[in-house]
N, C-alpha and C positions, 0 to 999 in steps of 0.2 A: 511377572518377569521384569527383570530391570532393566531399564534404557541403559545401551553403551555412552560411555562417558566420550564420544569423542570429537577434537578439537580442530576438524578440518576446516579449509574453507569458509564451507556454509556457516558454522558452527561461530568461525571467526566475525564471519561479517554479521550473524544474529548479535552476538555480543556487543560489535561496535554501536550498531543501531538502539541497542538497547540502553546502554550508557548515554549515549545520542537523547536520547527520548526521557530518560531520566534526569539528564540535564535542562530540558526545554518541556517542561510540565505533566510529562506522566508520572501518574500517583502508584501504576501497580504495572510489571511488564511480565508477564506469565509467557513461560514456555511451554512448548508442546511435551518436552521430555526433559527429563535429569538434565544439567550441564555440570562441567566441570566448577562452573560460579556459580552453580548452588541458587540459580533463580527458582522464583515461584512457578508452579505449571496447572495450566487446565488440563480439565480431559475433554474428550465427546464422546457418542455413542458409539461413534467407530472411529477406526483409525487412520480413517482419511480426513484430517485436519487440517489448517494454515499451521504457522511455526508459529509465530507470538501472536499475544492477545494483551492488548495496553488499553487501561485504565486511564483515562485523562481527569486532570482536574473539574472539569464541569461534568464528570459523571460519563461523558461517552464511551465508549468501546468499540477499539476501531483492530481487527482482524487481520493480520501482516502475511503475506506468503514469501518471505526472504531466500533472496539467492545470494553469491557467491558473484560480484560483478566483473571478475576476471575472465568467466566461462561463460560467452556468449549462448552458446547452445544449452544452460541450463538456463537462461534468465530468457529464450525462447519457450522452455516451458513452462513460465508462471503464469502467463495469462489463463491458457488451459485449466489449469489447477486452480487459478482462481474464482472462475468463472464458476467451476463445478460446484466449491465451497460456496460463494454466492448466491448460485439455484437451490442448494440443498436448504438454506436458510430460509430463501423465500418463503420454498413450499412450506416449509415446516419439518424437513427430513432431518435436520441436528440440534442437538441440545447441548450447550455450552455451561459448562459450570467451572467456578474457581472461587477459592476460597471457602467450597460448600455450597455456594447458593448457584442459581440457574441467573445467565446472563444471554442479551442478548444482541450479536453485532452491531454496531448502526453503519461501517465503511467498512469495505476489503480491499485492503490495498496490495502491490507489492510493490517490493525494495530492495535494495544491493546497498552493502557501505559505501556508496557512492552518492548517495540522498543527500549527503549534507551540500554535496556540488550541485544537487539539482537534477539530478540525472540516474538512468540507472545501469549506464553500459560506462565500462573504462574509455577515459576522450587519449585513445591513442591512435594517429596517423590522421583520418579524416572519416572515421566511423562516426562521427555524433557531433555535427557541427552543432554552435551555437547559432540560434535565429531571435534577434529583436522582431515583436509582430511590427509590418508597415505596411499590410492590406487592410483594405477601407472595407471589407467585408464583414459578414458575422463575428470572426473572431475577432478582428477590431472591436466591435463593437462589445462583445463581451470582456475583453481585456481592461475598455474603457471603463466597464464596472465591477472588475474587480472576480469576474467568473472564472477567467483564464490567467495566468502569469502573464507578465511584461514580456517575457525571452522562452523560450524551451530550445533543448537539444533534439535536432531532428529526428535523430533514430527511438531516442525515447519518445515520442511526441509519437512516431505514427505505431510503436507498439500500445502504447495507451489507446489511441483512438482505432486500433484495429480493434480491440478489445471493447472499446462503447459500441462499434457498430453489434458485434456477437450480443453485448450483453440489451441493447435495443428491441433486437430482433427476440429474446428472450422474454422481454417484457411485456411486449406485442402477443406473445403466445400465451401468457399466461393474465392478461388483459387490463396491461397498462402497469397502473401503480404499485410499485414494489415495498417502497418504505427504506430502503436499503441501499448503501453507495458502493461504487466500484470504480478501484482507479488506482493512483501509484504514492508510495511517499516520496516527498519531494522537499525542498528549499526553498527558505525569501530569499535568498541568493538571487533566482531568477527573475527577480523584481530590480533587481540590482545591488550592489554596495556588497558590503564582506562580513557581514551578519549572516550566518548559516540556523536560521531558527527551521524545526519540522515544518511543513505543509504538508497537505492531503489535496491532492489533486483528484477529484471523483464525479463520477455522474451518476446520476439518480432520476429516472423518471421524465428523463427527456432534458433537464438542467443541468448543466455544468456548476460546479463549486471548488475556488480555492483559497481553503480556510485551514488559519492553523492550529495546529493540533495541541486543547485546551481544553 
């Protein structure tokens, strides 16, 4: 059957990201179905999939569940969704292919055309303040080396880390080490300065990481 060609939205904000991502070192941006731009697409076993799948120049493959950053109550539903994509990997319940051959994750992130800001919710009224870290805490500390951003937006920051504790408590069940990251795409923005390069903001196995996407 053929995917509908259509241009809403979501549809919008895959595109910009993918343009996005093609400009700052992805080698191959694969959709889950037909677009109207004629990108390349994977499949899986079933058709409970993330939306894109990017190729980065050092060979990684990192897993997108893209929303629509205008509708809060859809970018409430991507952790969920991601999380499930995430588990099915783990265990070993999906098979990823593109281009013909079998691939396989190494991050799942989500995103909103709103990534290149650093963020994944629209900053209108006082929804998603911006916070420089200046606690002498853990996160200090990991900011200090470079595991967390210099700044994050609130509301995005505690959908992310609601989403480590879920995907933790996961890992624990299935007895620790995953091999596999989970977390959001994001901006050097939030390091500072007006350079909007990709980052992956994810956790894995108990570590935080933010590195960009190469």
């Amino acid at each position: 059957m053929i995917a509908t060609m259509a241009s809403g939205p979501e549809e919008e904000a895959k595109h910009e990201l993918t343009q996005w991502m093609y400009d700052h070192g992805a080698i191959n941006v694969y959709w889950e179905k037909t677009s109207k731009w004629d990108y390349p697409t994977f499949k899986t076993e079933s058709t409970d999939r993330p939306d894109l799948l990017v190729e980065t120049e050092s060979g990684g493959i990192i897993a997108i569940e893209a929303k629509s950053g205008d509708d809060s109550g859809n970018i409430y539903a991507a952790p969920s969704q991601l999380q499930r994509y995430w588990q099915k990997s783990i265990i070993g319940n999906e098979i990823y292919r593109a281009d013909g051959e079998n691939v396989e994750p190494d991050v799942f992130v989500m995103a909103t055309e709103h990534a290149p800001a650093g963020r994944l919710y629209e900053a209108t009224y006082n929804n998603d303040h911006f916070q420089v870290g200046d606690d002498w805490g853990g996160s200090q500390y990991a900011r200090d080396r470079g595991w967390l951003p210099d700044g994050e937006y609130n509301a995005t920051k505690c959908t992310i880390r609601v989403m480590w504790k879920y995907a933790g408590a996961f890992a624990s069940e299935v007895g620790g080490a995953t091999g596999v990251g989970i977390g959001a795409l994001l901006s050097s923005r939030l390091d500072g300065g007006d350079v909007d390069v990709p980052y992956l903001l994810y956790w894995q196995d108990g570590d935080t990481y933010w590195e960009e996407l190469r």
